[in-house]
N, C-alpha and C positions, 0 to 999 in steps of 0.2 A: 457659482458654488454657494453653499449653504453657509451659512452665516450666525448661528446660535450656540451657546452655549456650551453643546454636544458637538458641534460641527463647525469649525473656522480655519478656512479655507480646505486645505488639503488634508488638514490635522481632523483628526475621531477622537472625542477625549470621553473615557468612560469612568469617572470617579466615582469611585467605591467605600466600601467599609471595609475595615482589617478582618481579614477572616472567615467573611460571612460567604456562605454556596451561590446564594444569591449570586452576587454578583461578578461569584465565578464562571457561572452558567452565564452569565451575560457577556464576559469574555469569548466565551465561547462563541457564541452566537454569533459576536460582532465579527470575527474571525474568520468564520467560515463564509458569512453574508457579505462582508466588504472584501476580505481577501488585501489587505493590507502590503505594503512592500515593505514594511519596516513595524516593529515594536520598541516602545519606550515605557520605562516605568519609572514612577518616582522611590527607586530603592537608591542608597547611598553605591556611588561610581567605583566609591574604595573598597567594597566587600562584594565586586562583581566575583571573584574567585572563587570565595568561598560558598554565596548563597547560587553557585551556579553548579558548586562541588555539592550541595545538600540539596538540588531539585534532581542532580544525578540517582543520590540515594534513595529517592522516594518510590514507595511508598513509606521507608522508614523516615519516622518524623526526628530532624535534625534542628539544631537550631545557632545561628554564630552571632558569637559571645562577643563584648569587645568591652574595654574600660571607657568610661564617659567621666571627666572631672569635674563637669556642672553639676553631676548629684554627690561630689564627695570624692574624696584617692582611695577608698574603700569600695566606688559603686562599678558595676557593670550592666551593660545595657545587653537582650537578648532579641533577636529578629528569629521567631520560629519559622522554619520553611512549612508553613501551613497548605495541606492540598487545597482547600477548601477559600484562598484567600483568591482574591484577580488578579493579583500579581502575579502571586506564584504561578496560578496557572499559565494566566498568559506568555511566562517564560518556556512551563513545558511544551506549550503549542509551539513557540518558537524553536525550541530541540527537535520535536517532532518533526517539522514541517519545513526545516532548516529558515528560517524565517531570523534575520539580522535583529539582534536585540540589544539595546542598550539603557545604560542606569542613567537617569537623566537629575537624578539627586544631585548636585555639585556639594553639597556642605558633607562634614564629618558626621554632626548627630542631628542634623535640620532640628527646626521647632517643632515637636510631636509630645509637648507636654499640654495640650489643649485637648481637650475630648468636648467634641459637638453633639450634645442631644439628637437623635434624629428621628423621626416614625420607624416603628418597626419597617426593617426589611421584607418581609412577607408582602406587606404594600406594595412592592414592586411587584412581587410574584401576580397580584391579580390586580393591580392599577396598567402595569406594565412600568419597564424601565423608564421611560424617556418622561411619560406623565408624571411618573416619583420623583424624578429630578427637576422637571418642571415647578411641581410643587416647593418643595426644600428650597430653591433655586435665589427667592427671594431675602428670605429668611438666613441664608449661606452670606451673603449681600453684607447685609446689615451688621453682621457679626465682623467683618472687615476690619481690624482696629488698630493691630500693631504695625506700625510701620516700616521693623524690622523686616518682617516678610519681603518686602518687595523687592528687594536688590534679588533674594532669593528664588523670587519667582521671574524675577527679570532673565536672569542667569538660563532657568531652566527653559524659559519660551525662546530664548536666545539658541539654547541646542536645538529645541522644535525644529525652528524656524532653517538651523542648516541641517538636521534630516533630512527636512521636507524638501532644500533641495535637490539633496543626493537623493532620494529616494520617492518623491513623489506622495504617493501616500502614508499617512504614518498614523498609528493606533497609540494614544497616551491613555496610561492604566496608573492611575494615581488614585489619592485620596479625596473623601470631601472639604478638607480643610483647606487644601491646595487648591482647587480645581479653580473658587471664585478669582484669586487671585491671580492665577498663572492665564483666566480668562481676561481679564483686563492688562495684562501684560501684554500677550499676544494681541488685543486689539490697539492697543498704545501704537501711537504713529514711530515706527524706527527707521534706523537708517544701514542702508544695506552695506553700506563700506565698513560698518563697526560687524556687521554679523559674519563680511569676509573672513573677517580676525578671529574667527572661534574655533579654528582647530583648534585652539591648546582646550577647547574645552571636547571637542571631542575626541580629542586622542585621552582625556581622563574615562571619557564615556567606554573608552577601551579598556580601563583599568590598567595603565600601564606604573598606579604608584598604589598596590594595594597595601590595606593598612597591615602594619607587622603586630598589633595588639588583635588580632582579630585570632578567633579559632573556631573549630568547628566542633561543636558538642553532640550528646545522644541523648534524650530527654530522657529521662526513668520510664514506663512504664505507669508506674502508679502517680507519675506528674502529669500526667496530658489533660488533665482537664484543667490545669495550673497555667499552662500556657497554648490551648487551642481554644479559639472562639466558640466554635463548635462543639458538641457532646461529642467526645469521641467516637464512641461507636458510630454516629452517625456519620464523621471524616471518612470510618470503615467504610460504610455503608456506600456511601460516595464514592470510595475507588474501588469498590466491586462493580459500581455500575458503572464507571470512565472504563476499565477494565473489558467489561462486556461491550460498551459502545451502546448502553441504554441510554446515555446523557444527549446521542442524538435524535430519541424517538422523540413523538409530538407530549409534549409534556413535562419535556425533562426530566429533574428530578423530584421526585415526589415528598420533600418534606416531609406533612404530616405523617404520610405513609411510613416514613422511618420511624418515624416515634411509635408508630402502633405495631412496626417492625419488634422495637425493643421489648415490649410491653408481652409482645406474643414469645417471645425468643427468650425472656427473664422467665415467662408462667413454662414451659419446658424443663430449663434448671430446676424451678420451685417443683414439680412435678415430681424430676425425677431422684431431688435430695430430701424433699419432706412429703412427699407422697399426696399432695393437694391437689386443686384444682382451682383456677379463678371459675367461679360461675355467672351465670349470665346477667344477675343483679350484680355483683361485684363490678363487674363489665362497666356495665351502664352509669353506675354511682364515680367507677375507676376516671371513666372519659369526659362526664359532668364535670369533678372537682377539678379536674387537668385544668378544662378550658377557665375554670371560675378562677384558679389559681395563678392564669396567664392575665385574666381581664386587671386582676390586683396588680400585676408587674407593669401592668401597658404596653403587652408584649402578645403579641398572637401566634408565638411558636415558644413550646417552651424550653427551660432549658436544664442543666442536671438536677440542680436541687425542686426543681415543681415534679418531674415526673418522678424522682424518689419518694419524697414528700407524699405523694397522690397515693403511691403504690403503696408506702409506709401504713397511712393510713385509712383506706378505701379496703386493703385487702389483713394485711398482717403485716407485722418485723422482718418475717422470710421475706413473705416478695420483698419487702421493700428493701429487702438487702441485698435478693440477687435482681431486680431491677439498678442499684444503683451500680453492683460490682459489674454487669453486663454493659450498663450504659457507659463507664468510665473505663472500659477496655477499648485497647487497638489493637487486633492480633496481629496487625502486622511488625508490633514491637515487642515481639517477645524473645528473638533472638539480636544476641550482643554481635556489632558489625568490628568494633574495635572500637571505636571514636569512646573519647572521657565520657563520661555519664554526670549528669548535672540533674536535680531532683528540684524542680522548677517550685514546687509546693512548701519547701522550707523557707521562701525568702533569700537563703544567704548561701552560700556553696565556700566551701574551702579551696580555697586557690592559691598559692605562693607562701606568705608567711601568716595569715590567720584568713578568717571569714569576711566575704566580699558580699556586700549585700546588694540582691538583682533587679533591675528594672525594666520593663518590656520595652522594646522600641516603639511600639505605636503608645500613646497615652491612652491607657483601658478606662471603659466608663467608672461612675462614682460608684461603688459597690460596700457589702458590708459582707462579716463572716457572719454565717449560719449553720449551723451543726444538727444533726440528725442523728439522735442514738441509738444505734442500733444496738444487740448484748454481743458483747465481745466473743471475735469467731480468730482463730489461727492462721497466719499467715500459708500460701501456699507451700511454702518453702519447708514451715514447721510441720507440717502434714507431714509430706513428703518423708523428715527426718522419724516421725514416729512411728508412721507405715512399716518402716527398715525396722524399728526395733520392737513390733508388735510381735508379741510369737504366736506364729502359725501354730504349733502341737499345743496349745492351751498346755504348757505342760505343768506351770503353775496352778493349773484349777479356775477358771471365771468364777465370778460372781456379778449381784446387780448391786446398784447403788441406792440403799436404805430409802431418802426419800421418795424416789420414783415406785418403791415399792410398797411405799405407804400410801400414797397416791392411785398406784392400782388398786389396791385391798378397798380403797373407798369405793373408788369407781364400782366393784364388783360387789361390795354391800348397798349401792345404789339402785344396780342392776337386780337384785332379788326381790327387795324392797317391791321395785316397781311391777314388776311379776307377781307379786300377790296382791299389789291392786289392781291387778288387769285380773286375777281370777276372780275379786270378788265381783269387780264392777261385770264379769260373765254372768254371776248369779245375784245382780241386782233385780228386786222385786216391787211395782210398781201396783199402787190399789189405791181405791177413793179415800179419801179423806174421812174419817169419823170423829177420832177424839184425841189422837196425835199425829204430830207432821211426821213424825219416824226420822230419814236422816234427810229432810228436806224434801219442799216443794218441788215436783215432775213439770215443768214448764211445756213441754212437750206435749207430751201427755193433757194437760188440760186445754190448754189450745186448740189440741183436735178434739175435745167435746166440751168445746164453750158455748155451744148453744143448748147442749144440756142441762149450764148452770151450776155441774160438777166441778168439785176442784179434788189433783191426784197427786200421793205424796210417794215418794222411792225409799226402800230399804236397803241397803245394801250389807252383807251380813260381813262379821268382820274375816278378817285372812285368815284358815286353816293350812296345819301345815308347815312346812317348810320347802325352802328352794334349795334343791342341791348346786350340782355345776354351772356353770354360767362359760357359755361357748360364745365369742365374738370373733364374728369375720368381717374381716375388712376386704378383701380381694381374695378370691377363690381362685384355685391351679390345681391342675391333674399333678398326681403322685410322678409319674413319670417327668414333670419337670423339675432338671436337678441344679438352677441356677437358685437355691435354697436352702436357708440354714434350720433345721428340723430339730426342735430337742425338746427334752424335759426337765426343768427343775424342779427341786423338792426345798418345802418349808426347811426355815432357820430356829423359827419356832412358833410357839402355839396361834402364832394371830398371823401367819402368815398362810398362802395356801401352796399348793401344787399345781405347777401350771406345766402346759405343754403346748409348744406353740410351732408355725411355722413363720418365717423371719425372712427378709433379707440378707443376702451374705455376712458375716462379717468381717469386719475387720478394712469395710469400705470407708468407710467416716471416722478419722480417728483425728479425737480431738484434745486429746493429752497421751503421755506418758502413759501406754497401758490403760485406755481409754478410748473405745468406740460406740459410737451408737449406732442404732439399726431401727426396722420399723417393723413391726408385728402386721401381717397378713392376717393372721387369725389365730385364737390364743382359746383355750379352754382351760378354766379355774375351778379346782375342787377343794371346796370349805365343807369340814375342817379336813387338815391334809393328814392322810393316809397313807405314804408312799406309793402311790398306783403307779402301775407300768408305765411303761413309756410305749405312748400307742406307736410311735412310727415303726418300734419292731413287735409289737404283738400279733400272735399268727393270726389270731382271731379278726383282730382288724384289714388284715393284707387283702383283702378281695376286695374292697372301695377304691374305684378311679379316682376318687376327689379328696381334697385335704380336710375341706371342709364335714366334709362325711366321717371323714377319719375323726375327728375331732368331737363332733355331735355323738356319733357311736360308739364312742370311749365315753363320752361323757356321760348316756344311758346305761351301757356297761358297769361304768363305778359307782357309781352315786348310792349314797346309801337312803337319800330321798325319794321320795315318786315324784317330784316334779323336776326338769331340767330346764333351764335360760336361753331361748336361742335366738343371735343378737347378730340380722344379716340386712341384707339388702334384697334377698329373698326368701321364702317360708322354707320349712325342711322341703327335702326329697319326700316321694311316696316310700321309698324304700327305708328313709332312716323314721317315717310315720309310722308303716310296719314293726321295723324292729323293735317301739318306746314300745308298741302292742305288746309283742311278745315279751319284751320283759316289763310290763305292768307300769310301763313308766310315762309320763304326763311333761310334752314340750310345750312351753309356752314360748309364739314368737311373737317378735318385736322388734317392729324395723329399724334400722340405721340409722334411719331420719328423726325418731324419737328426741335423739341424744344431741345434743351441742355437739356441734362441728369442734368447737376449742377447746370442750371436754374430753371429744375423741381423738384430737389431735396431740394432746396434752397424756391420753396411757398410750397411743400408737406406737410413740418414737418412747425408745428407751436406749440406756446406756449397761453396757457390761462390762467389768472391770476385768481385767490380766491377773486374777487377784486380789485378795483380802486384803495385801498390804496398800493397797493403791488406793483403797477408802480413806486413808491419813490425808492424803491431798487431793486427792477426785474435784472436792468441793474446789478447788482454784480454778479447775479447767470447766469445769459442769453449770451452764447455769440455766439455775432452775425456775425464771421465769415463762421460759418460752415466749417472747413475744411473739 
């Protein structure tokens, strides 16, 4: 028989880290590959009931509670039933597969106030397990110190050892902190008339005196990353694929691939709530700062706060905020089972006569808080309550919210502006040099006749005219799609314009009291305003398939200019080029890509109020930074 570390005599000992997939995947493995007649794990004997009641519930993440008096008559200690830990799993293999499993813990709260430094986990992913432990192995040694330990590890090599004999072979799923010492225990010369004597200790291993302060809790929702090793989403990600039985294909589970999981599945949200896109430099920059952000932790998988962080700043505040709400989701905790609710993320829980402050049963590494601001958004729940009391029949009258409209009015004097230096820079005039520069040096221009010794200077004359409308489209859609909110407002007063746009529904995004926003698809602005029709019911305009047509041809229609703004992502139609013909009027276009993405993102998304009265407090729910 094998004789190492990992392997003494009949016994397979696979020590772990709390938490980590890693070396849940390696339970597995060993599982299936040895085929064991017995499981052992180092959880405490007395909460066999309950943590065997919360690997029942799983996939919903439970976790039981108990009072500990070494941190205080105030503290309690929590054990999450984590999918993602080896233990736990190796219990569910044991349900599964009816496989005899027992708590080989003997103590009430063991020594778990030590956290061991160790190399990232991923190490094992591409060193292999038995080499990662190999390594560590020495270094686990040396750290050896309290003496207390050893009755404790004697105690539990002691159960091994009478497994092994009832059962022959046996799988131990413990920790790193235990494994050095429980290995020098079981090599310790013993004496088999004392290991006779241990039923009393396996008849504990049966939990026949489970502890009565113990209970079984439901972690909040918005706690899981308070007490799961793991990014939650990625625990999700995990039992979608135990689920499916991809955990036995060649490769297992794919780590990184979940991260780039979240990344893709956060840029969808961001798509479909602010109407963006990551693009393929954001990408690139997005995945660089990740890994640069992991090399500073000394860590090669990251973890919530790097790939918020990344997303934070790599892309915008949106993503980085539906990167962090996606990554710190579990869907499968969204409905209540019954069990108490305990919100792991406060520290303390109210329990009996005041607040009990919480401690994790495994000793978590040395860490610090880090905070990430994001501009304050509503909780789902407040959504929800304002939604109910939005009114459908506008029947107070909407309105917009003053500075976004002062914001637009800029943007669309920006827009004109730059339209008439694109007409003049049309009718720039370039001639040799005699006895003025004019409005500067043609670099151009002389370059190609430098060996003539000419030098040629540009005029360019100044802007005539004026810019009527200014039509910007963001996404174009045929008239016949009616998932769209179509309208026209009219000036407040003299500095403001008439606009008429097509929108997003409303009343999707409500983020106060009689407050939603939406995002403009494409909007036409006429300065100075005039009351013009409202093109979506003008007869004249009803023959155009398109919105954007509609909108351009309203805008050559009214304009009391010859020139009109047209702000796309492609030139007019030949048809709306005709029409400026006939009515004498002059498009100037000018692509989407001109403008700042944050400029355009900044008039796209706008807010309408339920009402005039609603601008008295708008500003509390409204903010106007847009990160």
């Amino acid at each position: 028989m094998k004789n190492t570390p990992l392997h003494i005599g009949g016994i397979t000992l696979i020590p772990s880290t709390w938490g980590r997939v890693t070396f849940a995947e390696e339970v597995r493995r060993r599982c299936f590959a040895e085929q064991p007649a017995a499981l052992a794990v180092e959880l405490p004997a007395s909460m066999n009931r309950w943590i065997q009641s919360g690997i029942g519930r799983l996939p919903e993440i439970t976790a039981v509670c108990y009072s500990d008096p070494t941190k205080g008559s105030d503290a309690i200690r929590h054990l999450t039933i984590d999918p993602c830990d080896a233990m736990i799993e190796g219990l569910r293999l044991g349900r599964e597969f009816d496989l005899p499993s027992f708590f080989v813990d003997m103590g009430e709260t063991g020594l778990r106030d030590v956290h061991i430094p160790l190399p990232c986990d991923f190490v094992a992913d591409q060193a292999g397990y038995e080499a990662y432990c190999r390594r560590v192995w020495p270094f686990l040694v040396a750290r050896i110190a309290r003496q207390k330990e050893a009755g404790a590890r004697k105690r539990m090599a002691r159960a091994l050892r009478a497994l092994q004999r009832e059962y022959g072979t046996i799988l131990w799923i413990g920790s790193f902190t235990a494994w050095p010492g429980l290995v020098r225990a079981l090599r310790e010369p013993h004496d088999e008339s004392d290991d006779m004597d241990s039923g009393l200790d396996l008849n504990r291993l049966q939990s026949r005196n489970p502890r009565k302060d113990s209970v079984l809790v439901r972690a909040l929702p918005d706690s899981l990353a308070h007490c799961l090793t793991e990014i939650p989403y990625l625990v999700y990600l995990y039992e979608c694929a135990r689920e499916s039985e991809q955990l036995n294909a060649p490769g297992g589970f794919a780590k990184l691939e979940a991260i780039r999981t979240i990344y893709l599945e956060a840029e969808k949200e961001y798509q479909h709530r602010h109407k963006e896109i990551v693009n393929l430099t954001q990408w690139r920059i997005l995945m660089q700062y990740t890994r640069n952000l992991m090399l500073l932790t000394e860590r090669y998988r990251p973890d919530l706060y790097t790939i918020a962080m990344a997303a934070n700043g790599c892309v915008d505040g949106d993503y980085g905020y539906e990167t962090y709400a996606l990554a710190a989701s579990y869907p499968y905790q969204e409905l209540n089972s019954g069990l108490p609710e305990v919100d792991f993320g406060s520290r303390e829980t109210a329990e009996g006569n005041g607040p009990r402050r919480i401690h994790p049963h495994w000793a978590p590494p040395p860490s610090e808080e880090r905070q990430i601001r994001f501009k304050r958004r509503p909780s789902h729940r407040m959504q929800e309550i304002w939604k109910q009391f939005w009114d459908p029949n506008l029947s107070k009258g909407i309105c917009s919210w003053p500075p976004e409209d002062e914001r637009q009015e800029g943007f669309m004097r920006y827009i004109r502006q730059r339209a008439l230096q694109i007409m003049s820079e049309d009718r720039t005039r370039v001639e040799e040099f005699t006895h003025s520069f004019l409005d500067g040096l043609d670099v151009r221009e002389t370059m190609r006749n430098w060996h003539t010794g000419k030098i040629y200077v540009r005029e360019t004359p100044m802007p005539t005219g004026q810019v009527g409308p200014v039509v910007l489209i963001f996404r174009d859609e045929t008239i016949d799609w009616n998932y769209s909110w179509r309208e026209a407002l009219y000036a407040e007063h003299e500095n403001e314009s008439d606009i008429a746009f097509y929108a997003d529904p409303l009343g999707e995004h409500v983020v106060g009291p009689g407050i939603c926003y939406t995002h403009f698809n494409g909007i036409m602005s006429v300065y100075p305003a005039n009351q013009i029709l409202n093109p979506w019911v003008d007869p004249a305009l009803s023959q155009y398939e398109w919105c954007a047509d509609v909108l351009l041809g309203a805008a050559i229609m009214y304009s009391e200019y010859r020139n009109v703004a047209y702000v796309a992502h492609t030139p007019p139609t030949a048809q709306m080029t005709a029409l400026a013909r006939q009515f004498e009027r002059h498009i100037i276009y000018m692509p989407l890509a001109m403008f700042a993405k944050k400029a355009l993102k900044k008039v796209r998304r706008f807010h309408i109020l339920d009402g005039k009265h609603v601008r008295q407090f708008a500003s509390e729910f409204i903010d106007d930074s847009l990160s």
